[in-house]
C-alpha positions in Angstrom: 103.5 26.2 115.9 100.5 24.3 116.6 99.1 24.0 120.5 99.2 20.4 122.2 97.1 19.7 125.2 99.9 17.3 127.2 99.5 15.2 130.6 102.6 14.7 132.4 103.1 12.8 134.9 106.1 12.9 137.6 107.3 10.4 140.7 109.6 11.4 143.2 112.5 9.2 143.4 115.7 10.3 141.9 115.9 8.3 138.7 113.2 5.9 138.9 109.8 5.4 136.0 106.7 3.5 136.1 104.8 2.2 133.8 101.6 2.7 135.8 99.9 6.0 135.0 97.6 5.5 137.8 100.7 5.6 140.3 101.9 9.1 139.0 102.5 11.4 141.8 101.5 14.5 140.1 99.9 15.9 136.5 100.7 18.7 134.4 97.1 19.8 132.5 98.1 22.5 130.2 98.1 24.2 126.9 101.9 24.9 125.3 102.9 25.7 122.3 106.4 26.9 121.2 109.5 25.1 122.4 107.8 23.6 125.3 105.7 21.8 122.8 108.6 20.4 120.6 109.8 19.1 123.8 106.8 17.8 125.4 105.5 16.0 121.7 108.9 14.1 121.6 108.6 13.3 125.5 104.8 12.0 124.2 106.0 10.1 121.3 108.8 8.2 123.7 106.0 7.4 126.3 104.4 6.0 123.3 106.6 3.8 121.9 108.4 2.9 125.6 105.9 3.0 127.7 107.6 5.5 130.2 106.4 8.0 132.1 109.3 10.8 132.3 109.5 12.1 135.5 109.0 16.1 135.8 109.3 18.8 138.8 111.1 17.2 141.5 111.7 20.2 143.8 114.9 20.9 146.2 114.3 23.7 148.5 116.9 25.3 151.2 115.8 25.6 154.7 117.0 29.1 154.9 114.3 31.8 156.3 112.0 33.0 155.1 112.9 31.2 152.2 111.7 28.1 153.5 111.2 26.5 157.1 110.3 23.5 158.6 106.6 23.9 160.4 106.2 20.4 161.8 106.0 18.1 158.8 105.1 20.7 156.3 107.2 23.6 154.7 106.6 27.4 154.7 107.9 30.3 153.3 108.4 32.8 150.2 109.7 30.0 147.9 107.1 27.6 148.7 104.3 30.5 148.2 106.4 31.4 144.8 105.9 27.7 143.7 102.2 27.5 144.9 101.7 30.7 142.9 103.5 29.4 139.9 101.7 26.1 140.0 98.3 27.9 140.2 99.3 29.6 136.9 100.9 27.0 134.9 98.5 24.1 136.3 100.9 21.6 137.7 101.6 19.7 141.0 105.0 18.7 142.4 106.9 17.2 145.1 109.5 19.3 147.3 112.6 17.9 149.0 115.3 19.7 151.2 118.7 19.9 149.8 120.8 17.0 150.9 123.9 19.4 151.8 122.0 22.1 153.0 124.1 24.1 150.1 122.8 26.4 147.3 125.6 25.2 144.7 129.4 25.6 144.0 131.8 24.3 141.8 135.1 22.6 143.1 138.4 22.3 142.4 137.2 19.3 139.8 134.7 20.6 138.6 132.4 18.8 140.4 129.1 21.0 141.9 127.4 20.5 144.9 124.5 21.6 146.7 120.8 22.7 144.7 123.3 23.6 141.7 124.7 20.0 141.4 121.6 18.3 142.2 120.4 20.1 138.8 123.1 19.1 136.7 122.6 15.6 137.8 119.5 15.1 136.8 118.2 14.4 140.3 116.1 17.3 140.5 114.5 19.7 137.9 114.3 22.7 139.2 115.9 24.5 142.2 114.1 27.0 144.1 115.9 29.1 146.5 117.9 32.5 147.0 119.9 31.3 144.0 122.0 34.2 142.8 122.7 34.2 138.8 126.1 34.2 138.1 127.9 33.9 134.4 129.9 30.5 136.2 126.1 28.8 137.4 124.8 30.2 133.5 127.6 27.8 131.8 125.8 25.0 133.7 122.2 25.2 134.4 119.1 28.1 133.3 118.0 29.8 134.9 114.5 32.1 135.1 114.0 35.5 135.0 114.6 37.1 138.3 112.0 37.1 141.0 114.0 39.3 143.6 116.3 41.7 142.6 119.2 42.7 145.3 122.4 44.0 145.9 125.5 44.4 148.5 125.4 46.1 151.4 125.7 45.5 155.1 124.4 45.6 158.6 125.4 47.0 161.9 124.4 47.9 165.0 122.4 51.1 165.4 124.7 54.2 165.9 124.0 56.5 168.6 122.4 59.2 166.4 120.1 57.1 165.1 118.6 56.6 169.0 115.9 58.3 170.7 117.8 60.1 173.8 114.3 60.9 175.5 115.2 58.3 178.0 118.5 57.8 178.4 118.4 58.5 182.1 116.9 55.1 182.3 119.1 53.3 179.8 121.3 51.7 182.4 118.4 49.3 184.0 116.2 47.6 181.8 112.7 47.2 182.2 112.5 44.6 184.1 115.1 46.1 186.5 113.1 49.2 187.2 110.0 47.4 187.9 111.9 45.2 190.5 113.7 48.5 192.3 109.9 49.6 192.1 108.3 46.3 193.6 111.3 46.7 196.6 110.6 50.7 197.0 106.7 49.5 198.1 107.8 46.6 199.8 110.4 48.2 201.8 108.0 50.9 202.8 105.0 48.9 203.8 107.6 47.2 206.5 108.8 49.8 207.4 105.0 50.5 208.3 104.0 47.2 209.6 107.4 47.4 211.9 106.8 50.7 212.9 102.7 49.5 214.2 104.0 46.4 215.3 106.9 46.4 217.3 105.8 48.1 220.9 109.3 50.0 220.9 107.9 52.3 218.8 105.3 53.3 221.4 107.3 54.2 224.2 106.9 57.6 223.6 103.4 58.4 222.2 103.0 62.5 222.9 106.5 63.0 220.6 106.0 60.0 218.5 102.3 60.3 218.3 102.5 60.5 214.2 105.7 58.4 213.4 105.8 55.9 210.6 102.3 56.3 209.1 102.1 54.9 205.7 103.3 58.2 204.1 106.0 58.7 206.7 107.3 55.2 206.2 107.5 56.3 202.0 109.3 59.5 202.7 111.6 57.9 204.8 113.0 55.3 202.3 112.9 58.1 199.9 115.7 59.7 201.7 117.4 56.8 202.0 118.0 56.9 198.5 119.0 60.4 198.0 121.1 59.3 200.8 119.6 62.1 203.1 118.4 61.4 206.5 114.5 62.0 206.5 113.9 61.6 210.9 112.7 60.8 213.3 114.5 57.5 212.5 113.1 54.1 213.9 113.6 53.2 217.6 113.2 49.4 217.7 115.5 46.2 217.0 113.2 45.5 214.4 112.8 48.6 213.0 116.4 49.9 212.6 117.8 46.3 210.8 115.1 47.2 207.9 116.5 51.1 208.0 119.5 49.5 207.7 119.0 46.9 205.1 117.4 49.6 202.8 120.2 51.9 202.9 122.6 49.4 201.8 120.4 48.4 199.2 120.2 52.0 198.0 124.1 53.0 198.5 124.8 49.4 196.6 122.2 50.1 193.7 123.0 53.9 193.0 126.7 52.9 192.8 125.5 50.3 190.3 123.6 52.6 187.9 126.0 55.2 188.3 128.5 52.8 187.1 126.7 51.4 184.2 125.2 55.1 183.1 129.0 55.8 182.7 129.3 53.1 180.7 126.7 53.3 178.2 127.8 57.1 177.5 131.4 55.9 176.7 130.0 53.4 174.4 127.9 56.1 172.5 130.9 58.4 172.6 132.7 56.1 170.5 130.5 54.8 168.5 131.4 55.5 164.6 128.0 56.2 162.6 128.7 54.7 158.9 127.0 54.7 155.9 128.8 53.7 152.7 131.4 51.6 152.0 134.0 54.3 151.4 133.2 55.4 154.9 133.7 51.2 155.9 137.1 50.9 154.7 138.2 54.3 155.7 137.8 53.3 159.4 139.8 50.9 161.6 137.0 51.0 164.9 134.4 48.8 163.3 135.8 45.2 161.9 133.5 43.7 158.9 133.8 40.3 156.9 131.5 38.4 154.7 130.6 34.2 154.6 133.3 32.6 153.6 133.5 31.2 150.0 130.6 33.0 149.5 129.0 35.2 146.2 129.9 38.5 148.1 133.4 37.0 148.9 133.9 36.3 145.4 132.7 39.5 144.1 135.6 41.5 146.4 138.0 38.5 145.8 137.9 39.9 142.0 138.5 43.2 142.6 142.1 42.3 143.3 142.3 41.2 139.7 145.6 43.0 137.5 143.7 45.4 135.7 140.6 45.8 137.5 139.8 48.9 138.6 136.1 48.4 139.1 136.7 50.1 142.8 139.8 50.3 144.4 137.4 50.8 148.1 136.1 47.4 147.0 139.7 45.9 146.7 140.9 47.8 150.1 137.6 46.2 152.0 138.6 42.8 150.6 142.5 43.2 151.7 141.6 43.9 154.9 139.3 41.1 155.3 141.6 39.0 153.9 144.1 40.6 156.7 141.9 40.4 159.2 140.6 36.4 158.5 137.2 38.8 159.4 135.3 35.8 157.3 132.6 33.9 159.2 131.0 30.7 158.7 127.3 31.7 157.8 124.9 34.4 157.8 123.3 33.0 161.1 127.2 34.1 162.7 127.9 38.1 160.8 124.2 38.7 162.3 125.0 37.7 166.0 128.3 39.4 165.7 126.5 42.9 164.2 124.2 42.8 166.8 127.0 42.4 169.8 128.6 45.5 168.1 132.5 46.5 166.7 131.3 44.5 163.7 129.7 45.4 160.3 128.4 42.2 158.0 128.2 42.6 154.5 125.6 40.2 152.6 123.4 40.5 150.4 120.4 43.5 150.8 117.4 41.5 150.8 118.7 39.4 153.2 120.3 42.3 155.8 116.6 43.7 155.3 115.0 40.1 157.3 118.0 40.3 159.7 116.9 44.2 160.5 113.0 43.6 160.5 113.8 40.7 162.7 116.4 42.3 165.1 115.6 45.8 166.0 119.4 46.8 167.3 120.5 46.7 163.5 120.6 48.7 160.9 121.0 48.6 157.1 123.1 50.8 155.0 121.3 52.7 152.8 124.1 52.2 150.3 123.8 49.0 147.3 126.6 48.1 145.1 126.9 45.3 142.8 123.4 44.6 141.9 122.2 41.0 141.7 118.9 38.6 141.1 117.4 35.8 142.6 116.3 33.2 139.9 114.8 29.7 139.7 117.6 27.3 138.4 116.6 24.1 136.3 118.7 21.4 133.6 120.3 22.9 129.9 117.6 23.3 127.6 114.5 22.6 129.9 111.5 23.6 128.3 110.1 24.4 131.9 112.3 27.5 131.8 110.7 30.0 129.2 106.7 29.3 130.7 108.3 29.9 134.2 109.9 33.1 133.5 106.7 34.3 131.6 104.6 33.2 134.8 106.7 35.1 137.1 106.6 38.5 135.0 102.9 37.9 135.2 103.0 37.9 138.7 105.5 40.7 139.4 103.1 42.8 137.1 99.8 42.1 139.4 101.4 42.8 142.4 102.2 39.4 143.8 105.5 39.0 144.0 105.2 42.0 146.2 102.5 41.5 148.3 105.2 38.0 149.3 108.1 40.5 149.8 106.1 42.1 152.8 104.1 39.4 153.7 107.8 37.1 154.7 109.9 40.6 155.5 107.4 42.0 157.9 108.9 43.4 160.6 108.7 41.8 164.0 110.1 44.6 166.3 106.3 45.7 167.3 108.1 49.4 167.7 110.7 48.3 170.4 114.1 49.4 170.6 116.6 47.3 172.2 119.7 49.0 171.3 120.9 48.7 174.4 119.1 46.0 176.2 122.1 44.0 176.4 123.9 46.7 178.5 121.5 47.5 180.6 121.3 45.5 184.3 119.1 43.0 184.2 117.4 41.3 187.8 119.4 39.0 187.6 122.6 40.9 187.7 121.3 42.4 191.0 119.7 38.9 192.4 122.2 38.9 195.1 121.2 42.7 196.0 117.2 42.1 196.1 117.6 38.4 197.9 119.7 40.5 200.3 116.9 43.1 201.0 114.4 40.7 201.4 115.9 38.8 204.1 116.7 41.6 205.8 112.6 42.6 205.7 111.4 39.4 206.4 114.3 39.3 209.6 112.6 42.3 210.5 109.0 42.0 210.7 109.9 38.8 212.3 111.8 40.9 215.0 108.5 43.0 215.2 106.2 40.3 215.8 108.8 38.9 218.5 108.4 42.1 220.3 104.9 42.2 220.3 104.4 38.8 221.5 107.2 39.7 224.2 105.4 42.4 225.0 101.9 40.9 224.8 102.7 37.7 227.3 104.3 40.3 229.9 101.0 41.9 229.6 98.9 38.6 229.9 101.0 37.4 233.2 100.1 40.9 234.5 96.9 40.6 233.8 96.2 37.1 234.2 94.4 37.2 230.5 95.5 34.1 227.8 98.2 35.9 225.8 96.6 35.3 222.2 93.7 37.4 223.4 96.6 40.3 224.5 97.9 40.0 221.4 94.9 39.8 219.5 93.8 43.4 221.0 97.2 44.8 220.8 97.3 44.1 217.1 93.9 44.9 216.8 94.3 48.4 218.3 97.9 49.0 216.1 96.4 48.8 212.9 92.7 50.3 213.7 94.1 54.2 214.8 97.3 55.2 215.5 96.0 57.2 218.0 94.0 54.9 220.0 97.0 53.0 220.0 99.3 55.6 221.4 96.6 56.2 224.2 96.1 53.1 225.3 100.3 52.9 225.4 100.2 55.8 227.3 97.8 54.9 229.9 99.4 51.7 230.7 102.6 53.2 231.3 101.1 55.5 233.7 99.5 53.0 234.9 103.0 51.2 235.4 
């Protein structure tokens, strides 16, 4: 067969030609030969003799990631790099839509298909790119290309207790942002208590046996106690001073019974946690419910194992009896992910999609175990002589590499490291808000106390004295906060003074 250089041109409404050239949409510059030539020297001779321009590569995608997603007003993802790639090799443009039904394609009770499938078979589209599984039922219908992503069964669940780091369990039952606040309050707490302790004059009354009380690392120490609920004296003397004593121990009693609470908690749930691994091991336990989408390719795989006769894998027909059972089905893939992650729950799918939901959700894991093994394949019309330069293109770009430099480009893992296995048990601020608003009331009651003291104290002093009280106070702060010592002299002369 001889080579034919042919120019195609394509529009992109369903079903419509032009006989305008110059209005095409996109052009096809290539060299076939083969059956894509026999086709494409007819399709010349009709434009010929009619005039039409015959209408080629009218894309459907799925918005399903990282298949392909919606950045603003243009798409991204592995399909849309898989069509720029093929496009670079075969030297055509084209024009993407989205599904219409959001659906990849299924056959009804009538016969009648919907979704990327039907849109096909239609005519209204001529090839489908998505996670389109080949099956012998979408065969009868459409072609489909050689694979570009191979796959299999298997599922996801949350991360088993084993599989955790126990390093730092101690700390499991307040998250991050929990121990950062108890550790924000622990300074807080104890620079009142040293601010009330300089402040409030109470704490002067006695300066030989208090000469040293509440200094900075007295005030630390003290609260420290408080928490190993353990007295750690001499305690504070002053209003002021004993409603922040006060308030921190209730804090502490309140927030150890709270993590000793949840600590019990998290060690029940790891005690009964079931680690699995196979599917043998899935339907041989009744802890952990599983399920599948609903009228889905992996329902219908375990829908015929109940066949007469079929005795593929009688695990495969007791996990689909149970789900059956169980009405364990959910609605999408979007649903058996948030349910794996929230635990009691294993979702079955397909591998190469599990492997996104556990790069993208660090909690999960996949089973290392893959049953019925399965390909991803670009779907287009019976007899389309795009099919055969499409399947040789993507073979060329599995052999350089390409295909799997877009498999970890779109599956990278976006877990930066983290584990979060138990984030969602561990107490969060806002469990506690009540707690820390609590606690600082009861400082900001305090030092209020303490400045009400001192300025008590300071206009007694400026009566005496006959001195303007904010120049009292100005020298009893002043002489507080420069040396303790000073501070307790000059107390201590006055009163002898007195």
């Amino acid at each position: 067969m001889t080579r034919l250089k042919a120019t195609i041109c394509f529009i992109s409404s369903v079903g419509a030609a032009t006989h305008q050239p110059n209005k095409c949409q996109g052009v096809i510059h290539h060299h076939y030969k083969g059956i894509l030539a026999l086709h494409l020297s007819l399709s010349m001779n009709a434009w010929r003799r009619h005039k039409t321009i015959y209408r080629i590569q009218l894309v459907p995608f799925s918005q399903d990631e990282p298949y392909a997603m919606s950045r603003g007003s243009q798409l991204e993802g592995y399909c849309i790099d898989l069509m720029s790639e093929l496009s670079k090799k075969l030297g055509f443009r084209y024009n993407v839509h989205l599904v219409k039904d959001g659906r990849y394609g299924a056959m009804d009770s009538s016969g009648n298909w919907n979704g990327m499938i039907g849109e096909v078979i239609r005519g209204e589209a001529d090839l489908a790119v998505a996670p389109l599984t080949v099956t012998a039922v979408r065969e009868r219908f459409v072609d489909m290309t050689t694979p570009f992503i191979q796959t299999g069964l298997s599922f996801i669940m949350r991360k088993s207790a084993d599989s955790e780091d126990h390093s730092f369990s101690l700390l499991s039952p307040f998250s991050t942002e929990m121990w950062v606040g108890v550790l924000v309050a622990f300074l807080l707490t104890g620079l009142c208590v040293f601010l009330v302790g300089r402040i409030s004059p109470m704490e002067w009354a006695d300066p030989e046996a208090d000469e040293h009380s509440f200094t900075l690392l007295h005030s630390f120490w003290y609260i420290t106690g408080a928490l190993t609920l353990q007295g750690a004296g001499p305690h504070p003397k002053a209003l002021s001073g004993r409603l922040v004593a006060a308030i921190w121990w209730i804090f502490a009693v309140l927030l150890l019974a709270c993590y000793f609470v949840n600590f019990n908690s998290v060690l029940h749930n790891k005690s009964k946690h079931t680690s699995i691994t196979t599917f043998e091991e899935l339907a041989n336990q009744d802890v952990i419910d599983y399920g599948t989408v609903e009228n889905g390719s992996t329902m219908l795989f375990f829908k015929a194992q109940r066949t007469p006769g079929n005795s593929i894998h009688p695990v495969y027909r007791r996990i689909h009896q149970h789900m059956e059972r169980k009405k364990s089905y959910v609605s999408s893939m979007q649903e058996g992910v948030r349910l794996a992650q929230e635990g009691r729950f294993a979702f079955i799918g397909e591998a190469v999609s599990l492997d996104l939901a556990v790069a993208r959700y660090c909690k999960l894991t996949r089973a290392q175990e893959v049953i019925s093994m399965r390909s991803y394949s670009i779907a287009a019309p019976r007899g389309s002589p795009l099919v055969k330069n499409l399947t040789i293109a993507i073979l060329q770009l599995s052999e350089s590499g390409e295909l799997t430099h877009l498999r970890e480009k779109w599956w990278a893992s976006s877990c930066m490291g983290s584990d979060e296995t138990h984030a969602s048990d561990a107490l969060k601020p806002y469990d506690l808000r009540c707690l820390f608003l609590l606690l600082g009331l009861g400082l900001g009651v305090g030092l209020l106390l303490a400045l009400l003291e001192l300025l008590s104290r300071a206009r007694s002093r400026a009566k005496d004295g006959k001195k303007s009280c904010c120049s009292v106070l100005s020298s009893e702060l002043h002489r507080r906060f420069r040396s303790g010592g000073e501070g307790a002299e000059q107390e201590s002369s006055d009163k002898s003074k007195a």
